[in-house]
Backbone as ProteinMPNN parsed JSONL, in Angstrom:
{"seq_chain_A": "XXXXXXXXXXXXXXXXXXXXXXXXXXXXXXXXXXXXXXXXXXXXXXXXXXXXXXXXXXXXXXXXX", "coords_chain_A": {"N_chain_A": [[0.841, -1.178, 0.0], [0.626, 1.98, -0.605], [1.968, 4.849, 0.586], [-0.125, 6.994, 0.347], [-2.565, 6.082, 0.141], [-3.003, 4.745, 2.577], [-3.055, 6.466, 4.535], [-5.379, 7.966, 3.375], [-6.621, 5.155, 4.179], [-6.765, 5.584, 6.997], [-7.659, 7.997, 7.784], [-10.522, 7.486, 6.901], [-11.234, 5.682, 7.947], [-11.381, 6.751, 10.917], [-13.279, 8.34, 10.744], [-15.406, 6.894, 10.17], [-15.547, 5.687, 12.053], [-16.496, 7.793, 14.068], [-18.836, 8.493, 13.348], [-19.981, 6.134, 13.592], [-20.179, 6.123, 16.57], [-21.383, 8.72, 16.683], [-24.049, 7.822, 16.374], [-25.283, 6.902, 18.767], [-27.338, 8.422, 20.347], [-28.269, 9.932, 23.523], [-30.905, 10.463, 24.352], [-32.174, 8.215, 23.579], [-31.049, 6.054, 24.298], [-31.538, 3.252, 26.681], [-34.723, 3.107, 26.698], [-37.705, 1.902, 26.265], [-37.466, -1.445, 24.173], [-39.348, -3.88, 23.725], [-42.434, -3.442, 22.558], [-45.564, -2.96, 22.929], [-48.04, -4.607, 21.086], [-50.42, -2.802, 19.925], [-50.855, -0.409, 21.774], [-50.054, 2.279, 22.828], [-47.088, 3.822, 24.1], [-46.392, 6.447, 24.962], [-46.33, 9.538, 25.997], [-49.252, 10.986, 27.736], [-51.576, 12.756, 25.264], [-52.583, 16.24, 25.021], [-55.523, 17.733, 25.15], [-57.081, 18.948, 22.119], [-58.182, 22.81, 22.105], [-61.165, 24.744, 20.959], [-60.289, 26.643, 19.148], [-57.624, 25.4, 18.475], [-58.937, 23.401, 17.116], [-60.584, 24.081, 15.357], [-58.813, 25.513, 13.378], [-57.643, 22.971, 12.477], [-59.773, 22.014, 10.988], [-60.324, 23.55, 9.026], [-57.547, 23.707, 7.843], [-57.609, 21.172, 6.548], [-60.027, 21.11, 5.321], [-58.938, 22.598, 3.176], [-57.647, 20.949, 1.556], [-59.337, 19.095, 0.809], [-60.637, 17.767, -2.556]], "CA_chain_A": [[0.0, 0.0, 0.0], [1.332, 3.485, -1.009], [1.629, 5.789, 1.663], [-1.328, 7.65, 0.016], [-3.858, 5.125, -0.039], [-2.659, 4.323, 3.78], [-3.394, 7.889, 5.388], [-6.63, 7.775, 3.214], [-8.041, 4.459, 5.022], [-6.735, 5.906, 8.231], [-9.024, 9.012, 8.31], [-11.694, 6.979, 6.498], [-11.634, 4.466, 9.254], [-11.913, 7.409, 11.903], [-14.538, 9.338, 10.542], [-16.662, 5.615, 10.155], [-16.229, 5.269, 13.876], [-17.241, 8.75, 14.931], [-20.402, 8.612, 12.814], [-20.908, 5.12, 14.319], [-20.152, 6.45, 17.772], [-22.845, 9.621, 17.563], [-25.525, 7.558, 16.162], [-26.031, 6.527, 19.856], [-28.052, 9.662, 20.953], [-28.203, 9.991, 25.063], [-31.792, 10.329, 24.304], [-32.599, 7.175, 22.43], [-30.765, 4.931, 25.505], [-32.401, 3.205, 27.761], [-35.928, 3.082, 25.979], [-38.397, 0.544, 26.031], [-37.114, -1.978, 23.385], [-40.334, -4.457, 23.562], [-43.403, -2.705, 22.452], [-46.738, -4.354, 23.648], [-48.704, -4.396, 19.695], [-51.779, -2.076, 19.717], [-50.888, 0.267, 23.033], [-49.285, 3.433, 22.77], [-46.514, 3.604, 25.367], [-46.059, 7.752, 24.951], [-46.297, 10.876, 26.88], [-50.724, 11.287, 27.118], [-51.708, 13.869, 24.54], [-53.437, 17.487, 25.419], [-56.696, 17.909, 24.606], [-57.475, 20.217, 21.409], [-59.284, 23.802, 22.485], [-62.001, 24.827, 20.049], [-59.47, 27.476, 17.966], [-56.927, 24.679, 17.19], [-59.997, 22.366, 16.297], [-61.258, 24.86, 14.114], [-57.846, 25.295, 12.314], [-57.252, 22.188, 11.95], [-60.996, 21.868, 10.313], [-60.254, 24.436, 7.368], [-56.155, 22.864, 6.886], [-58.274, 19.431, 6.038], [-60.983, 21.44, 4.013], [-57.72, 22.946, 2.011], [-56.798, 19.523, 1.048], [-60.68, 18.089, -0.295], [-60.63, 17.693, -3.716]], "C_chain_A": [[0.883, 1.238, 0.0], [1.084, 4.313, 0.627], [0.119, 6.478, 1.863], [-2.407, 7.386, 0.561], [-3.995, 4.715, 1.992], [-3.415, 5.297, 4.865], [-4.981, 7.72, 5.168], [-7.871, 6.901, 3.78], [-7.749, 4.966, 6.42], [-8.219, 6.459, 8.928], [-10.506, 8.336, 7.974], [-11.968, 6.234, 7.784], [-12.192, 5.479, 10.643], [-12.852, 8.228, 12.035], [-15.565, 7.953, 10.222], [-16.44, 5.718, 11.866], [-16.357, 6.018, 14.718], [-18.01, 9.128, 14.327], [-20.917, 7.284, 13.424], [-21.51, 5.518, 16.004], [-20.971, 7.508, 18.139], [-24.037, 9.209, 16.758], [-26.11, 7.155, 17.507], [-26.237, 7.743, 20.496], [-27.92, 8.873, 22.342], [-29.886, 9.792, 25.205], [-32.741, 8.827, 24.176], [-31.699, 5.673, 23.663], [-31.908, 4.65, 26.227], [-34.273, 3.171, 27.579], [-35.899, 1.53, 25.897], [-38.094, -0.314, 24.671], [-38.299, -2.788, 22.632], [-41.378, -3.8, 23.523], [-44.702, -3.904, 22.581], [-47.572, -3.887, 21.945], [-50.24, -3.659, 19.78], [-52.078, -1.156, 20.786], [-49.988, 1.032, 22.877], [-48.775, 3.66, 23.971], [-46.19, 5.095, 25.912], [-46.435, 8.394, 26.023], [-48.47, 10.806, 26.767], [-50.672, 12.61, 26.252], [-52.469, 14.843, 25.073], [-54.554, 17.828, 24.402], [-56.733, 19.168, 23.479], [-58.475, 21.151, 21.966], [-59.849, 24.006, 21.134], [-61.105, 25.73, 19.195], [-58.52, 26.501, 17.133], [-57.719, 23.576, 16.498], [-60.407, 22.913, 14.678], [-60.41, 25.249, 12.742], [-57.558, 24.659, 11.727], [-58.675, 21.259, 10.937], [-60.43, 22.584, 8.946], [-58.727, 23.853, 7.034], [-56.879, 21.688, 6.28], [-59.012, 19.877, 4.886], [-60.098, 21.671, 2.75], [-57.376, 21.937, 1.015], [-57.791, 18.851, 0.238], [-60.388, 18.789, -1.613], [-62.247, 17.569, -4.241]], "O_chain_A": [[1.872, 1.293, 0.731], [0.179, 4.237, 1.458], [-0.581, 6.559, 2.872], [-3.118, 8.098, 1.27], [-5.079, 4.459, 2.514], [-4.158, 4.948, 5.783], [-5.784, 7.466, 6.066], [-9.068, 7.15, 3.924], [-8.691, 4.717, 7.172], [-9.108, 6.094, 9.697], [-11.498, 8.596, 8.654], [-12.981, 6.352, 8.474], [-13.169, 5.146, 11.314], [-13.26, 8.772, 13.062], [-16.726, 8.304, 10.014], [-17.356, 5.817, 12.682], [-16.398, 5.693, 15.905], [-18.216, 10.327, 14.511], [-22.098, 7.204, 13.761], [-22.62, 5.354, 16.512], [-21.385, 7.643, 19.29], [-24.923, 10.01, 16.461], [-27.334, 7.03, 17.558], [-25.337, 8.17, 21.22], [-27.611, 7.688, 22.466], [-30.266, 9.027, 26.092], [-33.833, 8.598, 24.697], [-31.977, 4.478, 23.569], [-32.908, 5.339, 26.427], [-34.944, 3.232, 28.61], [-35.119, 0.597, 25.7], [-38.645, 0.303, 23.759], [-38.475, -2.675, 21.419], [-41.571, -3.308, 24.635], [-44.759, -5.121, 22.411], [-47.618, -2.675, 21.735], [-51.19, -4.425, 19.62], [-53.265, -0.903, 20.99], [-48.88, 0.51, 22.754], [-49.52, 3.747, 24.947], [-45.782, 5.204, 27.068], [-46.876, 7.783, 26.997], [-48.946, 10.57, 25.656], [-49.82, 13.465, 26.492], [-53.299, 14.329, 25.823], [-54.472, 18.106, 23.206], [-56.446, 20.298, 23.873], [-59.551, 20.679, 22.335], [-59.231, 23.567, 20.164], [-61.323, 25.344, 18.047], [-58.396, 26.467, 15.909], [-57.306, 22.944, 15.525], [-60.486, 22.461, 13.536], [-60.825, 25.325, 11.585], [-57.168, 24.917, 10.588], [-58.545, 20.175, 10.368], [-60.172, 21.94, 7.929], [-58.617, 23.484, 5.865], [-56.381, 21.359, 5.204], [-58.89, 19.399, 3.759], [-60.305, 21.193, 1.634], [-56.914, 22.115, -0.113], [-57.501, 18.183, -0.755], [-60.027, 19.953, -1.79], [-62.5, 17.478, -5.442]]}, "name": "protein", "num_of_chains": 1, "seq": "XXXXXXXXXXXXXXXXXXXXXXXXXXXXXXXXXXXXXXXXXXXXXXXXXXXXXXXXXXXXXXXXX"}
C-alpha cells in the first residue's frame, strides 16, 4: 500500500467510527425496546381547544378535492 492510499483508510476508518459512535443519541438509551402491539406507550396527549380544532378543520378542508 502506497503511503497515500494508507493515510486515506486511516481518516476513512476514523470518521466511520465517529459517525458510528454519535448515532447513539443519550436520548434514544435506555428506551423501552419491547413494544406491547396495539398500546401506545407515549407521553398522554393534550386535549385540542375549540381554535386549534377549528384550524385544523379548514387545513383538512384545504386539502378536499
Amino acid at each position: 500500500m502506497t503511503p497515500r492510499v494508507s493515510t486515506f483508510l486511516k481518516i476513512f476508518g476514523i470518521v466511520a467510527l465517529l459517525a458510528g459512535l454519535s448515532a447513539c443519541r443519550e436520548a434514544e438509551e435506555n428506551r423501552p425496546i419491547k413494544l406491547e402491539k396495539g398500546s401506545y406507550a407515549g407521553p398522554q396527549d393534550t386535549e385540542l381547544d375549540d381554535e386549534q380544532k377549528r384550524a385544523l378543520r379548514a387545513r383538512g378542508n384545504k386539502q378536499s378535492f
